[in-house]
TORPATOR-715245 format. One line per field, with one value per atom (N, C-alpha, C, CB): chain; residue in three letters; x, y, z; atom name; residue number from 1. Coordinates in steps of 0.2 Angstrom, whole numbers. Glycine has a CB too. Example, Ala and Ser with C-alpha at 12.3 -4.5 7.8 and 13.67 -1.06 7.14 Angstrom:
! TORPATOR-715245
cadena	c(A A A A A A A A) $
residuo	c(ALA ALA ALA ALA SER SER SER SER) $
px	c(66 62 66 57 64 68 64 70) $
py	c(-28 -22 -16 -22 -11 -5 0 -3) $
pz	c(39 39 39 45 35 36 39 29) $
atomo	c(N CA C CB N CA C CB) $
num	c(1 1 1 1 2 2 2 2) $
This chain:
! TORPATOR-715245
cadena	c(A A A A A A A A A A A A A A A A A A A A A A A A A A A A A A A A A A A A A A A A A A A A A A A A A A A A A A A A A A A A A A A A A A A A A A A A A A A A A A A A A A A A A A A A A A A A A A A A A A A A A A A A A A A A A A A A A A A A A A A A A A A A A A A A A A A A A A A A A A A A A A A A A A A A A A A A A A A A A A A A A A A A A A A A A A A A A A A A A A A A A A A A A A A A A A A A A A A A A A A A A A A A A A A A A A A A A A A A A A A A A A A A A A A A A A A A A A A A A A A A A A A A A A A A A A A A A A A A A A A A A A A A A A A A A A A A A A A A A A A A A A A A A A A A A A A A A A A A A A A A A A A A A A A A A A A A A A A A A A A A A A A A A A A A A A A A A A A A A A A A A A A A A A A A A A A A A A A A A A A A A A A A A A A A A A A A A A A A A A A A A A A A A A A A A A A A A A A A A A A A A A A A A A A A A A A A A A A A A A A A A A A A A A A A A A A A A A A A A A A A A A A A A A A A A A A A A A A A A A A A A A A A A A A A A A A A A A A A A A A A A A A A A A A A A A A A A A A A A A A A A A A A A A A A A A A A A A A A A A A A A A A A A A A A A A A A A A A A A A A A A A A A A A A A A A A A A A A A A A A A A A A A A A A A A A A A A A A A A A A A A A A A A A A A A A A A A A A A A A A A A A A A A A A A A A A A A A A A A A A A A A A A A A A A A A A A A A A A A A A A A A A A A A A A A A A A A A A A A A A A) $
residuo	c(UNK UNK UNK UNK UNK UNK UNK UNK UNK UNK UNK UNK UNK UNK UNK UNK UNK UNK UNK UNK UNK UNK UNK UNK UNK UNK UNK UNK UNK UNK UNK UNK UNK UNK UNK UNK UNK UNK UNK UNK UNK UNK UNK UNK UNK UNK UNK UNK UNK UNK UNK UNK UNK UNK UNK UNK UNK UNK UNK UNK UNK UNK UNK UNK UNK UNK UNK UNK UNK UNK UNK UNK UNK UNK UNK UNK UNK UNK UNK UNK UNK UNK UNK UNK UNK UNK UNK UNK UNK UNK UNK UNK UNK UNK UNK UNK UNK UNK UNK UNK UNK UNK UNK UNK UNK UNK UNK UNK UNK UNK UNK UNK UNK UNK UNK UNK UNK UNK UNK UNK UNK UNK UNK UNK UNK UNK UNK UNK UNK UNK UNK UNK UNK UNK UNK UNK UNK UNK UNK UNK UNK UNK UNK UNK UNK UNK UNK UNK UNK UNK UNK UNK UNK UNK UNK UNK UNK UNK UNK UNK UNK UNK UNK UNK UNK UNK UNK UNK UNK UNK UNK UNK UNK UNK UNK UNK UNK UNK UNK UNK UNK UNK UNK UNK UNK UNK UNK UNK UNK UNK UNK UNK UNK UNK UNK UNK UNK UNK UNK UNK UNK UNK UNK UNK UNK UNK UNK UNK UNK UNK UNK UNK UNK UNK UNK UNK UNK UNK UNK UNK UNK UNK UNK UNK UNK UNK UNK UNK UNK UNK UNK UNK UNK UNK UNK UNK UNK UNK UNK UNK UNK UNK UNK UNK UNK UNK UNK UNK UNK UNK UNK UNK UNK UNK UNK UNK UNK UNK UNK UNK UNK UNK UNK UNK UNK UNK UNK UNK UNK UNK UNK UNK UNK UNK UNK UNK UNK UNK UNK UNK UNK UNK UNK UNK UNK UNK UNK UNK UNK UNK UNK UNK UNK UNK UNK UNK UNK UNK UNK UNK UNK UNK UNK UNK UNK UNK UNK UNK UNK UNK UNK UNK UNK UNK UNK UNK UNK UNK UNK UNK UNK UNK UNK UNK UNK UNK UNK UNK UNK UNK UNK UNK UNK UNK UNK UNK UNK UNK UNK UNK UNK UNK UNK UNK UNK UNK UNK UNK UNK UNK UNK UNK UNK UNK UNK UNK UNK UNK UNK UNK UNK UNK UNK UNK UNK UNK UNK UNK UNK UNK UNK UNK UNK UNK UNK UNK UNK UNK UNK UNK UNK UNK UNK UNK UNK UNK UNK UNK UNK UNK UNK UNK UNK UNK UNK UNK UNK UNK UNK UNK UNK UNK UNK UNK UNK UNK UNK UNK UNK UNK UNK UNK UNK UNK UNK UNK UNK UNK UNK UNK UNK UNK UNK UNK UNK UNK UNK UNK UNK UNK UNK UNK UNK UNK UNK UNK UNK UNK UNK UNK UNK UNK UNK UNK UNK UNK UNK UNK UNK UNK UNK UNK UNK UNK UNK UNK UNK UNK UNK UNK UNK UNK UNK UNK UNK UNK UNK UNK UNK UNK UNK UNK UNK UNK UNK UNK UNK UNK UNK UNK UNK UNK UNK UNK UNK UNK UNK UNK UNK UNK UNK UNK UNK UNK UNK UNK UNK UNK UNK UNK UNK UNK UNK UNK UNK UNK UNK UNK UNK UNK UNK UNK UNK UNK UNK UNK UNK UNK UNK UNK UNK UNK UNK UNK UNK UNK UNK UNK UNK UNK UNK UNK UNK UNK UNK UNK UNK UNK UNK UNK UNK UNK UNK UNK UNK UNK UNK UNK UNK UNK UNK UNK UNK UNK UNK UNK UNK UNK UNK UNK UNK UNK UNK UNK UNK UNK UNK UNK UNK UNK UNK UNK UNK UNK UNK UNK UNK UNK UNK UNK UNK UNK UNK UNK UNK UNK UNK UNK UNK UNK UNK UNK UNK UNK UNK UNK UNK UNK UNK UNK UNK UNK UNK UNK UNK UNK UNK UNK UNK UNK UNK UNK UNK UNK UNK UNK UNK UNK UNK UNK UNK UNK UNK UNK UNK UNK UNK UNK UNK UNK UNK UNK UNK UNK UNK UNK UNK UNK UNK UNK UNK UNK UNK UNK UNK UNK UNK UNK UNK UNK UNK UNK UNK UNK UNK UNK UNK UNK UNK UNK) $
px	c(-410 -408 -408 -401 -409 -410 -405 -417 -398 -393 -397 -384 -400 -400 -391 -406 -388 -384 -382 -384 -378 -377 -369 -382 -366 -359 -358 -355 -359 -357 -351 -363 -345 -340 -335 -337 -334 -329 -325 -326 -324 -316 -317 -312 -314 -313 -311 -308 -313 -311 -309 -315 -303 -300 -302 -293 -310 -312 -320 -311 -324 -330 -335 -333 -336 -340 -345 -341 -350 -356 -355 -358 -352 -352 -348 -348 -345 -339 -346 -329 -349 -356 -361 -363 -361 -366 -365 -367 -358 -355 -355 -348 -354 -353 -358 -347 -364 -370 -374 -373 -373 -375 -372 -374 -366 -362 -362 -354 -366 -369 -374 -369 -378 -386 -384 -391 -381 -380 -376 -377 -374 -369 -374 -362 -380 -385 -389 -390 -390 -395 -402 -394 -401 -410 -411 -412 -417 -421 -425 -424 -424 -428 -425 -432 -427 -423 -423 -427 -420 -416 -418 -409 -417 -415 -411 -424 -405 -400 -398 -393 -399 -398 -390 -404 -385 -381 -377 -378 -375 -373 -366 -376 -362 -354 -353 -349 -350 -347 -340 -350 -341 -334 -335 -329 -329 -329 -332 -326 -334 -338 -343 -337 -347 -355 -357 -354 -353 -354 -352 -349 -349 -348 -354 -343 -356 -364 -368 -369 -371 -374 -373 -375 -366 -365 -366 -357 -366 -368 -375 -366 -377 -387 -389 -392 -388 -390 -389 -387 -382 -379 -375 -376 -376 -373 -366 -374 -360 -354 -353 -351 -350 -349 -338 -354 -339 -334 -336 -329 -331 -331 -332 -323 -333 -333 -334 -339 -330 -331 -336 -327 -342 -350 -353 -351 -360 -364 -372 -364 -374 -379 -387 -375 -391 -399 -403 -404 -402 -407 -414 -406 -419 -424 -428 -425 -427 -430 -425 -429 -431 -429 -428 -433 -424 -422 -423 -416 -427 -425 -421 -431 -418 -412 -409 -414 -402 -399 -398 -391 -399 -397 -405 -389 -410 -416 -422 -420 -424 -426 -433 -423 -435 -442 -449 -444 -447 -452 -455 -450 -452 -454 -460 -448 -460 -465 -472 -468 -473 -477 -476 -479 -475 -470 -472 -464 -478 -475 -474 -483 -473 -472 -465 -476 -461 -454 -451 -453 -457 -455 -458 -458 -456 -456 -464 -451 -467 -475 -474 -481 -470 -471 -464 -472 -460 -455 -457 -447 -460 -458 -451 -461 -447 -443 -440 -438 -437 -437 -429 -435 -433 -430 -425 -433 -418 -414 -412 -405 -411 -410 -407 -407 -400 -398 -392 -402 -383 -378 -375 -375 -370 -366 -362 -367 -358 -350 -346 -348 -340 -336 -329 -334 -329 -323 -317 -322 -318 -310 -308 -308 -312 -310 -309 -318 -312 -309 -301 -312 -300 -292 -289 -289 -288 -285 -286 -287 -290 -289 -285 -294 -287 -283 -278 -285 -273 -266 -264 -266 -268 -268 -267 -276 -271 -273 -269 -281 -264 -260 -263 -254 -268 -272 -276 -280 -276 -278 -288 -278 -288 -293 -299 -293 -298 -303 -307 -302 -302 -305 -305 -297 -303 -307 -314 -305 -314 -323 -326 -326 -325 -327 -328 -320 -323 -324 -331 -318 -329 -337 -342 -338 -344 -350 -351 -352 -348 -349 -350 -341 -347 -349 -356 -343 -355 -362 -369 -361 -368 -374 -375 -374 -370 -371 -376 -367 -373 -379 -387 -377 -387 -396 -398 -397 -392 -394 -395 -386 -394 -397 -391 -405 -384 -378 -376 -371 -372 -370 -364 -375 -359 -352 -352 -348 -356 -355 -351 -363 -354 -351 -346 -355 -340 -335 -339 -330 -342 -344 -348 -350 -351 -355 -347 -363 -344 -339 -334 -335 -334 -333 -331 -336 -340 -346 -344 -354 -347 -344 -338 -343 -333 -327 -326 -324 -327 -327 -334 -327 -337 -343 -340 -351 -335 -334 -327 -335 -323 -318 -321 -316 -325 -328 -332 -329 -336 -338 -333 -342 -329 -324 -318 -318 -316 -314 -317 -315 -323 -328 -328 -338 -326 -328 -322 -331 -316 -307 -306 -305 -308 -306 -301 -316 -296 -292 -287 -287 -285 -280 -275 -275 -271 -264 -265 -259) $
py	c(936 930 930 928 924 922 917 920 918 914 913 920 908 905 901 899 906 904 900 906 896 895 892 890 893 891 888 898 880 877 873 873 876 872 873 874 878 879 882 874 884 888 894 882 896 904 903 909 907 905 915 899 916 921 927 920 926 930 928 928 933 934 927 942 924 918 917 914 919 922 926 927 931 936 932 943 929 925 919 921 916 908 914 906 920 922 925 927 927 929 922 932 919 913 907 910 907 905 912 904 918 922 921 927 919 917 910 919 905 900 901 897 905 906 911 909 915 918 914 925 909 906 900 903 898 891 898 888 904 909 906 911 905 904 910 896 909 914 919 912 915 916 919 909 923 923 917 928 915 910 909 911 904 904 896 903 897 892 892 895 887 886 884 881 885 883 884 887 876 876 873 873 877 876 872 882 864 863 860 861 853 850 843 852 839 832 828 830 828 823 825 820 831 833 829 843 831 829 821 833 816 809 809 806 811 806 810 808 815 816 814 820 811 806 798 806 795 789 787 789 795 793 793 799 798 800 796 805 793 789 783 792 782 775 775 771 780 780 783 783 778 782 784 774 791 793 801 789 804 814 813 820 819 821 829 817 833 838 842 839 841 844 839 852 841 837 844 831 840 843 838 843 844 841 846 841 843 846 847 839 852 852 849 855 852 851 844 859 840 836 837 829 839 840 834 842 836 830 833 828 839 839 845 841 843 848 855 845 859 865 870 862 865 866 869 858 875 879 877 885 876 879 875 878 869 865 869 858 873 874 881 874 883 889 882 895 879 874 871 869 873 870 871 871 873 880 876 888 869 868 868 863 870 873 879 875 882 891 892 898 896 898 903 900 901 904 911 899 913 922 924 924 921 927 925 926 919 918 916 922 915 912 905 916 902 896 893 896 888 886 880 886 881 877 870 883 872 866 867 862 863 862 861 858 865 863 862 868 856 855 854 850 861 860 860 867 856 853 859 844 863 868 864 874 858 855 853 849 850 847 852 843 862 866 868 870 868 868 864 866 856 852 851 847 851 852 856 853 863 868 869 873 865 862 857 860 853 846 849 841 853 854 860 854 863 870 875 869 878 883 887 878 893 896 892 907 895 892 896 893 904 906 902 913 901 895 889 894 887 880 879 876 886 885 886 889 893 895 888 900 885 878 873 875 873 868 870 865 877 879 879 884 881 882 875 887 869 861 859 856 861 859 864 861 872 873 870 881 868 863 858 860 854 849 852 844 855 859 861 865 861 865 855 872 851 843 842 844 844 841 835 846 832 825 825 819 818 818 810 822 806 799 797 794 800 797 800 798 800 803 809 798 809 814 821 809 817 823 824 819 821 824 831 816 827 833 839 833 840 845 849 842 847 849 853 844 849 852 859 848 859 866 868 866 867 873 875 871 871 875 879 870 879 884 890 882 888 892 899 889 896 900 905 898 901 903 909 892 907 910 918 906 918 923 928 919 924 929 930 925 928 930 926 940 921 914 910 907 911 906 902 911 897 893 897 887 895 896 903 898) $
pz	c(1041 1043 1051 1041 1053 1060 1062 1062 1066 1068 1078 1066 1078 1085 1088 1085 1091 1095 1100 1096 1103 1109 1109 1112 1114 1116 1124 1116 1123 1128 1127 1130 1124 1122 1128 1116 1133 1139 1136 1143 1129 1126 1121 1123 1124 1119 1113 1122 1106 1102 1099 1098 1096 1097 1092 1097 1089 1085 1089 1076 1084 1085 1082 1082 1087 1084 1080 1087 1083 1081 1073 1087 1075 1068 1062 1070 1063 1057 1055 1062 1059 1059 1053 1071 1054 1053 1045 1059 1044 1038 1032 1042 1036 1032 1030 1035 1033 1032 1026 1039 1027 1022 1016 1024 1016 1009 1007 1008 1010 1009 1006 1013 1006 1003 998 1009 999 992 990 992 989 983 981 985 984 985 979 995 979 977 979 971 989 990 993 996 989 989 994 987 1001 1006 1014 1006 1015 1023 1027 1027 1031 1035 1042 1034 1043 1052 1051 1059 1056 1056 1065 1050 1068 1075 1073 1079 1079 1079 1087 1073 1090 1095 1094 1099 1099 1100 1105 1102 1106 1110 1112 1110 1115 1114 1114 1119 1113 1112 1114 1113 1122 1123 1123 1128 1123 1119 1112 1118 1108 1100 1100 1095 1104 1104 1106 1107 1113 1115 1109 1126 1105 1100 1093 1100 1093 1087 1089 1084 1093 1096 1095 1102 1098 1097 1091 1099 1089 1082 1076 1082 1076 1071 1073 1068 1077 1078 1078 1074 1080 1081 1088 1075 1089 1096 1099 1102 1094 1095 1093 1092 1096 1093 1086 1094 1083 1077 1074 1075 1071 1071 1070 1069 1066 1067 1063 1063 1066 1065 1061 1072 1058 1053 1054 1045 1056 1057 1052 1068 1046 1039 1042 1031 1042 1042 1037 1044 1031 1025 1021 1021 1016 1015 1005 1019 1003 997 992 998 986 980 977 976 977 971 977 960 977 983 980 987 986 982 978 974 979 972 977 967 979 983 980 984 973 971 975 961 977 979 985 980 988 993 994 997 986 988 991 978 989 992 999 987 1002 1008 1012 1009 1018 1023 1030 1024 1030 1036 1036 1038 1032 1032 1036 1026 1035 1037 1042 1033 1050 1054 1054 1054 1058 1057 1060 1061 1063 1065 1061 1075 1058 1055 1049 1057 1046 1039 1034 1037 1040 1037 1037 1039 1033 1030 1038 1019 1040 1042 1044 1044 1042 1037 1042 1035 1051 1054 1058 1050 1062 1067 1064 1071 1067 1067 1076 1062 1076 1083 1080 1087 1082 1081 1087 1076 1087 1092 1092 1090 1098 1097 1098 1101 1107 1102 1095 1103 1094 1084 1079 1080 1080 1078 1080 1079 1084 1087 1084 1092 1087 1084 1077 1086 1073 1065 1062 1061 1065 1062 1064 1061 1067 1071 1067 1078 1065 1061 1052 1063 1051 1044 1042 1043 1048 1046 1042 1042 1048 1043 1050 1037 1050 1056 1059 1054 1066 1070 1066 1077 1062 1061 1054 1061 1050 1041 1045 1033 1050 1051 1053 1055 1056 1059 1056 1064 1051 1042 1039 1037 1037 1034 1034 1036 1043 1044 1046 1049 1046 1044 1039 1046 1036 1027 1025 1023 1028 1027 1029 1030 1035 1039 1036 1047 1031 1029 1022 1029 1017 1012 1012 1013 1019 1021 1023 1027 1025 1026 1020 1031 1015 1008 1003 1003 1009 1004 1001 997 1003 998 1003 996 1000 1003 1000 1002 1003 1003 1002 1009 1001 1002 995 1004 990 983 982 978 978 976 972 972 967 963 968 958 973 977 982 982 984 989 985 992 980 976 975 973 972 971 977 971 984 990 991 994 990 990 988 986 980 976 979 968 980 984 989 986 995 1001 1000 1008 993 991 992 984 985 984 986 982 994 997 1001 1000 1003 1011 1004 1017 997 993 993 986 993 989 996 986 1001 1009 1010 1017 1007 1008 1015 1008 1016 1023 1017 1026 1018 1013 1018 1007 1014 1019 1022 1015 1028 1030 1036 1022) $
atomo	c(N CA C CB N CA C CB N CA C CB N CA C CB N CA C CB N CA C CB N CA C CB N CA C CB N CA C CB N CA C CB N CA C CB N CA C CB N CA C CB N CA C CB N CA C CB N CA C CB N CA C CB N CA C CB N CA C CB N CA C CB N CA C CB N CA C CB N CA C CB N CA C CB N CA C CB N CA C CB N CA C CB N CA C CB N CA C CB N CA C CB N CA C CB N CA C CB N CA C CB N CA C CB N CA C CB N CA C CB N CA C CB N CA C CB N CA C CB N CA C CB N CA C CB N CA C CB N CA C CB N CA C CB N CA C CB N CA C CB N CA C CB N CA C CB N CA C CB N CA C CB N CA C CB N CA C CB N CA C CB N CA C CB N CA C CB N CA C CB N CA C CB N CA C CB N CA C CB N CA C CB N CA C CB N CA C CB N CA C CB N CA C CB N CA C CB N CA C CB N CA C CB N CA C CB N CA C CB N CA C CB N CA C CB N CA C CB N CA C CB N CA C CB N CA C CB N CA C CB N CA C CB N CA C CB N CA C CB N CA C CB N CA C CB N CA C CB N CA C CB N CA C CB N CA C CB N CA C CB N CA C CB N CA C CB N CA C CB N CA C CB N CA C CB N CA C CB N CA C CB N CA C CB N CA C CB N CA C CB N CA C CB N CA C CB N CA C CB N CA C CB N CA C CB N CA C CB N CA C CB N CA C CB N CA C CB N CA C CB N CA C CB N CA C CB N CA C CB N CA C CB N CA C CB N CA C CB N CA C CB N CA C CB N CA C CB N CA C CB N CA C CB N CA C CB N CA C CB N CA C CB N CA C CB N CA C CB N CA C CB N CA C CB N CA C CB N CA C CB N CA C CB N CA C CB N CA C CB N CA C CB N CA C CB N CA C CB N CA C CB N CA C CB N CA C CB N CA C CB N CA C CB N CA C CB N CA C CB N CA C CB N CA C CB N CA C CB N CA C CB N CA C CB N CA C CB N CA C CB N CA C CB N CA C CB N CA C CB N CA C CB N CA C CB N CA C CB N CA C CB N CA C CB N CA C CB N CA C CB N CA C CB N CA C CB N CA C CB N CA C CB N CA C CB N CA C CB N CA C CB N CA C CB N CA C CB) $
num	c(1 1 1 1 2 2 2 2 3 3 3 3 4 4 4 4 5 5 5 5 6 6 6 6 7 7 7 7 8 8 8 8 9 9 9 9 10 10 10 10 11 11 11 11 12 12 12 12 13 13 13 13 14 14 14 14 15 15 15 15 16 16 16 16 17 17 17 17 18 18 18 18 19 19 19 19 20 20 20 20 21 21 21 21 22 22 22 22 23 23 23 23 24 24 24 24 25 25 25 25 26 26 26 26 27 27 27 27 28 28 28 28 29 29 29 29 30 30 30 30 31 31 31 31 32 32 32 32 33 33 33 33 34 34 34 34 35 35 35 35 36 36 36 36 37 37 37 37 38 38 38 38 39 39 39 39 40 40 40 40 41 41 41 41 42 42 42 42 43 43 43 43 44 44 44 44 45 45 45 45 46 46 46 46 47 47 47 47 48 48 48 48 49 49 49 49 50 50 50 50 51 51 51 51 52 52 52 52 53 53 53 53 54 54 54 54 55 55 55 55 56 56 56 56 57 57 57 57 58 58 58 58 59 59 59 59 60 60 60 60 61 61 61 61 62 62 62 62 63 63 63 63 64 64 64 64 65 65 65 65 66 66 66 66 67 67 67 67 68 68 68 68 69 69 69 69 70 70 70 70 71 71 71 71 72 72 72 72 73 73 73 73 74 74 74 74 75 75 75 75 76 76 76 76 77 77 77 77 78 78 78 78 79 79 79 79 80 80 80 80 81 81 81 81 82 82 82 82 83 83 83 83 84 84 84 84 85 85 85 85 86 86 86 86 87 87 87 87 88 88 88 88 89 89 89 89 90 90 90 90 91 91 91 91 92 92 92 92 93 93 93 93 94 94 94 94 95 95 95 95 96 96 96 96 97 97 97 97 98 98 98 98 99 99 99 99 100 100 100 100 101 101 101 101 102 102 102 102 103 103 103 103 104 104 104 104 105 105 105 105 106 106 106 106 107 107 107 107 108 108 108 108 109 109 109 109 110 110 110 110 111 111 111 111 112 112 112 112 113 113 113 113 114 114 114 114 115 115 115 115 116 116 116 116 117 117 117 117 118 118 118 118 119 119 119 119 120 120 120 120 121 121 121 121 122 122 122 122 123 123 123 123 124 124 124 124 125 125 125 125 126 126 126 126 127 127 127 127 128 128 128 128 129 129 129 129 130 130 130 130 131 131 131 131 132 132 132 132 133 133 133 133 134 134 134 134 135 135 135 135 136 136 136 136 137 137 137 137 138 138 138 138 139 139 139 139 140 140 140 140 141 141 141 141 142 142 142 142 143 143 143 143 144 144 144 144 145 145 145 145 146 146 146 146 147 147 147 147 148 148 148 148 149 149 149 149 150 150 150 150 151 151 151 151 152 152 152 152 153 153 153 153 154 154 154 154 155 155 155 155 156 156 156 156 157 157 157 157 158 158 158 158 159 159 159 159 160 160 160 160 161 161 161 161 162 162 162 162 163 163 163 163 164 164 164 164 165 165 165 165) $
């Protein structure tokens, strides 16, 4: 797997960021069971980075704790097979499948996990593990899919020992 990095958020966060982004996108894929080596870009910022890129992007123009740019466009989330036919999916010199783009806001990691009484390290766990969902094509608009969601992001952060509190 290929984790593209970056940290323009101005704030320290009190574990290894990278390596925790990295752990937990792996136990996203192994619990999706896709098949394929990875590349997952992921930039850290803060509040007013992710407002002007939720404003653009979607028409809200306020913060938001991450935001998710699916490369692949899924007909049934989670359903890898269509893509042995695919290749303008995969990266032409590594050959790995290229999942997408996460902006995650480190104030909105603080503040939540202050808000939600649960350490800074399971909230950042949480929204990666929310934000690789969506590159895996899940969605949260419906109750039934928000769900689904739900117990898949137990589930994973469960299986890695990231638990509440």
């Amino acid at each position: 797997m290929t984790l593209l990095f970056g940290d323009e958020s101005g704030k320290k966060l009190p574990f290894d960021a990278f390596e925790l982004a990295e752990r937990v996108i792996e136990g996203v894929l192994d619990y999706e069971n896709c098949p394929y080596e990875a590349q997952v870009n992921i930039l850290l910022s803060d509040n007013e980075t992710i407002r002007q890129v939720n404003k653009e992007t979607r028409g809200i123009d306020r913060p938001t704790d991450v935001l998710s740019f699916p490369a692949v466009e899924y007909e049934t989330p989670g359903d890898f097979r269509f893509l042995e036919e695919e290749i303008l999916y995969f990266h032409p010199e590594t050959g790995e499948l290229v999942f997408g783009d996460i902006l995650l806001s480190v104030d909105k990691v603080y503040a939540q996990a202050e808000e939600f009484g649960h350490s800074l390290m399971r909230e950042y766990a949480f929204l990666i593990a929310h934000s690789m969902l969506h590159l895996c094509g899940y969605d949260h608009m419906g109750k039934d899919e928000a769900l689904q969601m739900e117990k898949k992001q137990e589930d994973i952060l469960n299986r890695l020992g990231i638990t509440r509190g």
